[in-house]
DOMARKE-271812 format. One record per residue (C-alpha): y, z, x. Coordinates in Angstrom, 1 decimal, padded with zeros to 4 digits, m for minus. Layout:
<recs>
<rec <Y, Z, X>> ...
</recs>
This chain:
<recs>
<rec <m036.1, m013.2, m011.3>> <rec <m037.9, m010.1, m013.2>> <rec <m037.0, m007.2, m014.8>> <rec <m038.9, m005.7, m012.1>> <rec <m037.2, m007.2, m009.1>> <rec <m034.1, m006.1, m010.8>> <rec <m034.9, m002.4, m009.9>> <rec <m035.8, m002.3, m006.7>> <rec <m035.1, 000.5, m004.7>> <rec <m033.6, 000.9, m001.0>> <rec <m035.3, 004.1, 000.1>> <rec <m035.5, 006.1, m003.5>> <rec <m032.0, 004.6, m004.4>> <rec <m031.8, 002.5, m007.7>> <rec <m030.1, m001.1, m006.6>> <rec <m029.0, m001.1, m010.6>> <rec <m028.6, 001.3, m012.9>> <rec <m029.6, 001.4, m016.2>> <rec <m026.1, 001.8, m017.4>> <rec <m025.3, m001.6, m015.3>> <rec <m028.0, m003.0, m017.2>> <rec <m026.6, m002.4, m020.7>> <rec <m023.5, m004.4, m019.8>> <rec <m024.0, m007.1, m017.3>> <rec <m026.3, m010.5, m017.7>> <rec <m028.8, m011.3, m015.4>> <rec <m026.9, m013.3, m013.0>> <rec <m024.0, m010.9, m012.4>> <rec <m027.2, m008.8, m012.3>> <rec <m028.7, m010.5, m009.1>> <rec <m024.8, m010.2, m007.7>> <rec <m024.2, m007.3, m008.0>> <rec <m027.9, m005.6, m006.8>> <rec <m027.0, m007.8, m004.1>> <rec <m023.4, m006.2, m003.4>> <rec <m025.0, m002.5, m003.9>> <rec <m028.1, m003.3, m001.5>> <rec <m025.6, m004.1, 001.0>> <rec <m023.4, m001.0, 000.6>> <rec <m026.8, 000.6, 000.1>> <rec <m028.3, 000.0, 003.5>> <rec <m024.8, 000.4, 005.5>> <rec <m024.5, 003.7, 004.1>> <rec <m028.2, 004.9, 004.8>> <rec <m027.4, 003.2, 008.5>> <rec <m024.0, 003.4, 009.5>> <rec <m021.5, 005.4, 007.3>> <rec <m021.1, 008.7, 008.2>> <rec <m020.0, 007.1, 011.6>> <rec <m020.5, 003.5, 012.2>> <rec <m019.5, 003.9, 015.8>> <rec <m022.6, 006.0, 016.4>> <rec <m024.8, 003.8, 014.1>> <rec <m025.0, 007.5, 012.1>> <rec <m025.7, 006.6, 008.5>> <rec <m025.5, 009.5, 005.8>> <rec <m028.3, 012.0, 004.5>> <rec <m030.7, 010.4, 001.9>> <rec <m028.8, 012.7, m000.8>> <rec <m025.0, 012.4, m000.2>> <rec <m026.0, 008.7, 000.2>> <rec <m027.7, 008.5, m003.7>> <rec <m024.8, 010.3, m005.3>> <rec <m022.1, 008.4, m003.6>> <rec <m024.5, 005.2, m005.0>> <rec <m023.9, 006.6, m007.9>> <rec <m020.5, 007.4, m008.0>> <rec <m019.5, 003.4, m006.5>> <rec <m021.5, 002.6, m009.6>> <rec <m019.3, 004.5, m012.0>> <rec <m016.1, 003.0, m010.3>> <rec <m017.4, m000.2, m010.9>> <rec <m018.5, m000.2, m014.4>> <rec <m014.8, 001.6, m014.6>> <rec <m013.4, m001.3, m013.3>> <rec <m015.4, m003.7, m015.6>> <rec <m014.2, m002.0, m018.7>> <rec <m011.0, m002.8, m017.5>> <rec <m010.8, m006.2, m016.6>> <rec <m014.6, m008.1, m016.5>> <rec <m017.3, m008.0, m014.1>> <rec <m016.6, m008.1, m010.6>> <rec <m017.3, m006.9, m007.0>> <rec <m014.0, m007.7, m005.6>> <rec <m012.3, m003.7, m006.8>> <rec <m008.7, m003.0, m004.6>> <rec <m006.8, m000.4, m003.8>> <rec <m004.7, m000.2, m006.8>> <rec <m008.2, 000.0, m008.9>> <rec <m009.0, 002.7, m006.9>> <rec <m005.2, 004.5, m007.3>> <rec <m005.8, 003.9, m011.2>> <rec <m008.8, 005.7, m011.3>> <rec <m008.1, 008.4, m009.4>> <rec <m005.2, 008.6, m011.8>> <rec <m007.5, 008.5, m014.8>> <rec <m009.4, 011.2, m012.9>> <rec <m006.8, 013.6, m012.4>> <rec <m005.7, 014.1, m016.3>> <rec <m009.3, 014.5, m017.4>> <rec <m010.7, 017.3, m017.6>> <rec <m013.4, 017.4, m014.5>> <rec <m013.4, 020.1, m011.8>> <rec <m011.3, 019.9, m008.7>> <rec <m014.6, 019.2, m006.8>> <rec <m015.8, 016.4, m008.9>> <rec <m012.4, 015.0, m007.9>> <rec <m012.7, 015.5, m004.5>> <rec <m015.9, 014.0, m004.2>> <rec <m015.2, 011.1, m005.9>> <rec <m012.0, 010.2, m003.7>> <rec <m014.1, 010.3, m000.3>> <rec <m016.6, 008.3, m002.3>> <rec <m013.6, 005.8, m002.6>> <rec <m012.7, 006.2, 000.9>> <rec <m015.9, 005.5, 002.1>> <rec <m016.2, 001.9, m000.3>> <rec <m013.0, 000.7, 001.0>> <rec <m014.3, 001.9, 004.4>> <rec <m017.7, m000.4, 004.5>> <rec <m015.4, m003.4, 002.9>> <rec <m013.1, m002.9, 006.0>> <rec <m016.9, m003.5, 007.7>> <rec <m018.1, m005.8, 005.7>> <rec <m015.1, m008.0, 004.7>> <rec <m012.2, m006.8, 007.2>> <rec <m009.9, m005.8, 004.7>> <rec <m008.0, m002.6, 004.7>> <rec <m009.0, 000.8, 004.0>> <rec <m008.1, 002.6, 001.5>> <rec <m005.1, 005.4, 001.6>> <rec <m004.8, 006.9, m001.6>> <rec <m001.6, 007.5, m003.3>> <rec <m002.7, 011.0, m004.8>> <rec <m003.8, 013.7, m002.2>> <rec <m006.4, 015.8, m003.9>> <rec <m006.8, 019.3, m003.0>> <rec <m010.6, 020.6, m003.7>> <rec <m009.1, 024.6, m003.1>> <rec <m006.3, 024.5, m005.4>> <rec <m007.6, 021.6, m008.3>> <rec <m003.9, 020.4, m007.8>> <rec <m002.7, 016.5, m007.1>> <rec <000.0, 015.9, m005.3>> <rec <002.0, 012.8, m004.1>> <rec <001.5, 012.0, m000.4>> <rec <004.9, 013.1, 002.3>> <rec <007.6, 011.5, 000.9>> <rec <011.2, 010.9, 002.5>> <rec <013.9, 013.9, 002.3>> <rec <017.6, 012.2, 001.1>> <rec <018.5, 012.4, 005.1>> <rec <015.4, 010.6, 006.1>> <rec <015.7, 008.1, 003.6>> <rec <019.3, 007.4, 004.9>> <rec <018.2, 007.2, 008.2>> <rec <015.6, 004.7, 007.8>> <rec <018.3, 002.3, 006.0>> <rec <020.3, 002.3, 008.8>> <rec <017.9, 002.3, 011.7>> <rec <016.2, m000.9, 009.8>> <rec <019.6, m002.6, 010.6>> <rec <018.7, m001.7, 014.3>> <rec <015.1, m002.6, 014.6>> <rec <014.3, m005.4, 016.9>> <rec <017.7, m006.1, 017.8>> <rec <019.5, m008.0, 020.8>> <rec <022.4, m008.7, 022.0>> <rec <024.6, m011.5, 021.4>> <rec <023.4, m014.5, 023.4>> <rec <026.8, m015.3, 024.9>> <rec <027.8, m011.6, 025.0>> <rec <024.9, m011.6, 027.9>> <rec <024.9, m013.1, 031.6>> <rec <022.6, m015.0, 033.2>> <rec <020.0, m012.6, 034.6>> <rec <020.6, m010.4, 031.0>> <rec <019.7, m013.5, 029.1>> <rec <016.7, m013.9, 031.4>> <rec <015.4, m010.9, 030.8>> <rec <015.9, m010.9, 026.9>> <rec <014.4, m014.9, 027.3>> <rec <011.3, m013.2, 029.0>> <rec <011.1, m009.9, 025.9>> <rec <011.7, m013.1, 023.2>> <rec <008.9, m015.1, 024.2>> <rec <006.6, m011.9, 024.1>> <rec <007.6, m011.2, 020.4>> <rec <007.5, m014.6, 019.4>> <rec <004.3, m015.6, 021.6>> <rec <006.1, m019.0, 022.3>> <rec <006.9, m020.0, 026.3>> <rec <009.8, m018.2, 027.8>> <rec <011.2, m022.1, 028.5>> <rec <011.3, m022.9, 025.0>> <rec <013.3, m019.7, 024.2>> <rec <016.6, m020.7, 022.7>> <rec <020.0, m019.3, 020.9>> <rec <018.7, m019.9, 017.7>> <rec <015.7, m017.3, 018.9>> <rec <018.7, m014.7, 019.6>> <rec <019.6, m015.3, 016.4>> <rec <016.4, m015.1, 014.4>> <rec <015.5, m011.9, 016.1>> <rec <018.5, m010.4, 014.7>> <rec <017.9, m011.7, 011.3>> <rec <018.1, m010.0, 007.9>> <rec <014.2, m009.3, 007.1>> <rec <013.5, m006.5, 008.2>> <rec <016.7, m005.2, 006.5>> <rec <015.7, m006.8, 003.0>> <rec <012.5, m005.2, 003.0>> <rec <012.8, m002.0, 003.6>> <rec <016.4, m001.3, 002.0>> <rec <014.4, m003.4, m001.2>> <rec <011.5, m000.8, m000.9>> <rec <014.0, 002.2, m000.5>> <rec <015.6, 001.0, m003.8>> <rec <012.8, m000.5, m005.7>> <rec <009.8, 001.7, m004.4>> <rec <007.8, m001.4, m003.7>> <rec <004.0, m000.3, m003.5>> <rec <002.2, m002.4, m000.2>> <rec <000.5, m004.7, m002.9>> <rec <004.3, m005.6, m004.4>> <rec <005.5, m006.2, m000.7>> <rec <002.5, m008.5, m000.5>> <rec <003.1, m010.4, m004.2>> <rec <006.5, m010.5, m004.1>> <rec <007.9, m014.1, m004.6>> <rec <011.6, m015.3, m004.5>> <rec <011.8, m016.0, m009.0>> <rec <011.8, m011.5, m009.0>> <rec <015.0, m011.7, m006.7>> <rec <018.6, m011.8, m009.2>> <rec <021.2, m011.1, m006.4>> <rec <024.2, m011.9, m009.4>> <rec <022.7, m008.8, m011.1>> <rec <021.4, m006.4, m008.2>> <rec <018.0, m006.4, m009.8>> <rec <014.1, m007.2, m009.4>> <rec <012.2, m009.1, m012.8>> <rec <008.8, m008.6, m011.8>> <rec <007.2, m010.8, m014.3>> <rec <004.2, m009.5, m016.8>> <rec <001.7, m011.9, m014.7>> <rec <002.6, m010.8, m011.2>> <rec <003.2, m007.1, m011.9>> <rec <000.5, m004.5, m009.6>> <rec <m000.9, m002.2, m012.0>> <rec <000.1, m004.0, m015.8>> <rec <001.0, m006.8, m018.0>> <rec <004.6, m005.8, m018.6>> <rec <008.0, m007.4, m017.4>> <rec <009.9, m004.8, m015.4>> <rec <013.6, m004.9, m014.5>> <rec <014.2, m003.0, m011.4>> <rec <017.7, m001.9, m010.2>> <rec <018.8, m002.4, m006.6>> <rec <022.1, m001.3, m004.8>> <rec <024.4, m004.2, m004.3>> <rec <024.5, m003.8, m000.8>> <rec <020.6, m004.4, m000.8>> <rec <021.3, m007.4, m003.4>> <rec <023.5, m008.3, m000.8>> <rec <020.9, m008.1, 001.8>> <rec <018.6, m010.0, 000.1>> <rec <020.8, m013.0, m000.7>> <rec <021.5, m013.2, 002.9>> <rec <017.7, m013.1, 003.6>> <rec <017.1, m016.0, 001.1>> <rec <019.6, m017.7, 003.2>> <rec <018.2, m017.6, 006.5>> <rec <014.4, m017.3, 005.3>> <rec <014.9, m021.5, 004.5>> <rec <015.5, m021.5, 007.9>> <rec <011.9, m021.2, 008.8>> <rec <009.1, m023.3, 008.3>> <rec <006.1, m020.7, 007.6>> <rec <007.9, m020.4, 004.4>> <rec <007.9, m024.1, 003.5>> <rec <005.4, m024.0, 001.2>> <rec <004.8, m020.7, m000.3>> <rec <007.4, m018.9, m002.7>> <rec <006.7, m015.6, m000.7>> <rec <009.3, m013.1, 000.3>> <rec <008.6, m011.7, 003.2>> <rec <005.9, m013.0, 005.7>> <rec <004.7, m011.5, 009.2>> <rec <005.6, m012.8, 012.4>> <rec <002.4, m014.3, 012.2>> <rec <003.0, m015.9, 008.7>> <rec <001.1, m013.6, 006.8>> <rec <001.7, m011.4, 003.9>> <rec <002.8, m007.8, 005.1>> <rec <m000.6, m005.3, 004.5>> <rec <m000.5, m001.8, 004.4>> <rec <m001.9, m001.3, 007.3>> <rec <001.8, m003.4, 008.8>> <rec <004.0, m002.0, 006.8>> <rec <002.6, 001.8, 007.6>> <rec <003.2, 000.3, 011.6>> <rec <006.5, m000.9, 010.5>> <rec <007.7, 002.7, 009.2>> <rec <005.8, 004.4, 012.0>> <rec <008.2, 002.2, 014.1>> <rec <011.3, 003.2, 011.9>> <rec <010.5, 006.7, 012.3>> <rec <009.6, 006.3, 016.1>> <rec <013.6, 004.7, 016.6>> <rec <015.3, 007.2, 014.2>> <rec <013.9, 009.9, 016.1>> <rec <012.0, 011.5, 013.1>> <rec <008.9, 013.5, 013.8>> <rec <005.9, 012.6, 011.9>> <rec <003.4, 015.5, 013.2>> <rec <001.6, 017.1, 010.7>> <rec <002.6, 014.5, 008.2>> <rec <000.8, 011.8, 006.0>> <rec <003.2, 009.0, 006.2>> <rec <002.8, 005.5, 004.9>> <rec <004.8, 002.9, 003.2>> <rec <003.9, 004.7, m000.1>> <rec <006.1, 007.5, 001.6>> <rec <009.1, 005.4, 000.4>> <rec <008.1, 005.3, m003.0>> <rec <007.3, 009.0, m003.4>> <rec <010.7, 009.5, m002.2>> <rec <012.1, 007.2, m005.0>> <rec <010.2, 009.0, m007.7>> <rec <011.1, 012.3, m006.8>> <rec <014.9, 011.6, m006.4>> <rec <015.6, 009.5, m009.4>> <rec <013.3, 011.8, m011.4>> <rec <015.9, 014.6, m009.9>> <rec <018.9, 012.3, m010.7>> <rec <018.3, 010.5, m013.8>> <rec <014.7, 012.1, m015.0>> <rec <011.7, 011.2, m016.0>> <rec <012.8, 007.9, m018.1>> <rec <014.5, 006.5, m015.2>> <rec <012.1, 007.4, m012.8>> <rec <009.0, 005.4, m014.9>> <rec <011.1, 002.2, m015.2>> <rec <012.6, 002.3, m011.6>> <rec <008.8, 002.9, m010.5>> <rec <007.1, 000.7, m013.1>> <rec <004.7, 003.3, m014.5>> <rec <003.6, 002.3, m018.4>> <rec <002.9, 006.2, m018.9>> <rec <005.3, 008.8, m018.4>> <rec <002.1, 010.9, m017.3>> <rec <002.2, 009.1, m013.9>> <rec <005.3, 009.4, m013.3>> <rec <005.1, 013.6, m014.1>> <rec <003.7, 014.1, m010.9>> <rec <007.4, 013.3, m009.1>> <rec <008.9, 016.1, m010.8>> <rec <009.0, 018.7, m008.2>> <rec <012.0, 020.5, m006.8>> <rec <012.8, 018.8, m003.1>> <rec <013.0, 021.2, m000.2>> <rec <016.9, 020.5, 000.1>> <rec <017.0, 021.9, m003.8>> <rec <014.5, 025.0, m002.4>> <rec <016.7, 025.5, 000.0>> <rec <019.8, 025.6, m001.8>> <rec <018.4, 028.1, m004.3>> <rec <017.5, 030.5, m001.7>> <rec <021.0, 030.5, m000.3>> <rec <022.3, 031.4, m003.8>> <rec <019.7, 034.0, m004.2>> <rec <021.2, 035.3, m000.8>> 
</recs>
């Protein structure tokens, strides 16, 4: 291949840079014009609204090629060439972003950039998309962490999760009652209603569900650490998490991560039963789907929706998601125990990150306005 065939153009826009071309050989060349002719054409034909087939204007389309191009080289001053970037590389630049000094539009414009990558890979390779843990405000140049859960809410989700999918006893139930929870079993675990048995009454009211989230209330578990997390993290003796340096989301450090010993306690009776089934045979896995895949965001943010939906908590006019939970952590262990606790409980290498937790709850606004009478 040539030089020349190296810079060919889709419509005006450059498939590689000349900043790509300082740092990349001519093979991850060829893959990666091939990777940006793809996004390339999907943007000029179907971005703005891929229902429609309405692609985006010939200009927003060459300066959000450029900005994917910036992420990228971003990414490979990180870690190596690549065009597999993830939602925690686009978290960490946006976090890199936000301490710099560029304007509160730049900002802006590079986080729908981001949105709209993570939405063509959702096209193009059926992964998620993309909801980013710092919501950028273009009017006030401010960052702030997504809705988080108040103490109440928090406490209310623990509990419910010890409701969620639920049923009674099976000998607590008579015939026609065990019929009809037979006949709501085999719907949830897509298996005939005849093959339904006690030890499906017993699974459904298993200790998984429980685990995970009462783990994630404690431990602030981001989506990708639901997803990674393996059974060697779990010491139930000791009411901790030891993430190891190789397996950690967003660095190469060992983290020790406190739990509650009634979560501990939750766990260990999760490891218990989770032998039990045979989806997690061969895979060291926590916590699988019904399905027997790892939990997404997209799953868990339908899991919480569904915790929320039970409790009775309103979510209008409210950006919920699993990362909801781990906003909630930061902000009350930075209130409880400050800024040092909240890094290590939240497994941040720079304090900086964790800075943006330290804001006054509204149950501490509120009690200050009763004092001020």
């Amino acid at each position: 291949m040539t030089d020349g065939d190296l810079t060919t153009e889709v419509k005006g826009i450059s498939l590689i840079t000349e900043q790509a071309k300082e740092v990349l050989n001519q093979r991850q060349l060829i893959d990666y014009r091939d990777h940006r002719e793809k996004l390339i054409r999907w943007m000029l034909n179907l971005g703005k609204d891929p229902s429609s087939a309405e692609g985006y204007a010939y200009h927003t389309a060459r300066r959000r090629a450029d900005d994917c191009d910036k992420f990228y080289r971003w990414k490979w001053s990180e870690s190596g060439y690549t065009t597999d970037v993830t939602h925690d590389d686009a978290d960490a630049y946006m976090r890199e972003l936000v301490y710099g000094d560029r304007s509160a539009s730049y900002k802006t414009n590079i986080q729908k950039t981001l949105k709209m990558l993570f939405q063509w890979r959702s096209w193009e390779y059926d992964e998620d998309k993309w909801e980013p843990q710092l919501s950028i405000s273009n009017s006030r140049g401010a960052t702030q962490p997504r809705d988080f859960l108040s103490r109440e809410e928090r406490q209310q989700i623990r509990e419910v999760a010890l409701e969620y999918g639920s049923v009674p006893h099976y000998n607590s139930l008579s015939p026609k009652g065990r019929k009809k929870w037979k006949r709501y079993l085999a719907r949830r675990f897509r298996k005939p209603m005849s093959e339904i048995t006690k030890s499906d009454f017993e699974r459904a009211n298993g200790f998984k569900i429980p685990s995970l989230v009462w783990t994630s209330l404690d431990a602030g578990l981001r989506p990708i650490e639901v997803k990674r997390a393996q059974v060697q993290w779990i010491d139930t003796d000791n009411a901790v998490l030891r993430v190891p340096a190789d397996q950690a989301a967003k660095n190469n450090e060992h983290w020790t991560v406190s739990l509650q010993q009634r979560t501990a306690e939750m766990l260990e009776r999760w490891l218990e039963e989770r032998q039990l089934y045979q989806k997690y045979a061969e895979t060291d896995s926590v916590w699988l789907t019904r399905e027997g895949n790892p939990y997404q965001s997209h799953s868990l943010k339908y899991l919480l929706e569904q915790l929320c939906d039970l409790s009775g908590l309103s979510t209008d006019n409210r950006s919920i998601s699993w990362y909801s939970i781990r906003h909630s952590v930061g902000t009350y262990m930075t209130r409880e125990e400050g800024l040092a606790a909240a890094q290590a409980q939240l497994r941040h290498t720079s304090v900086q990150t964790t800075m943006k937790y330290d804001q006054a709850p509204v149950e501490d606004r509120r009690d200050a306005l009763n004092r001020m009478g």
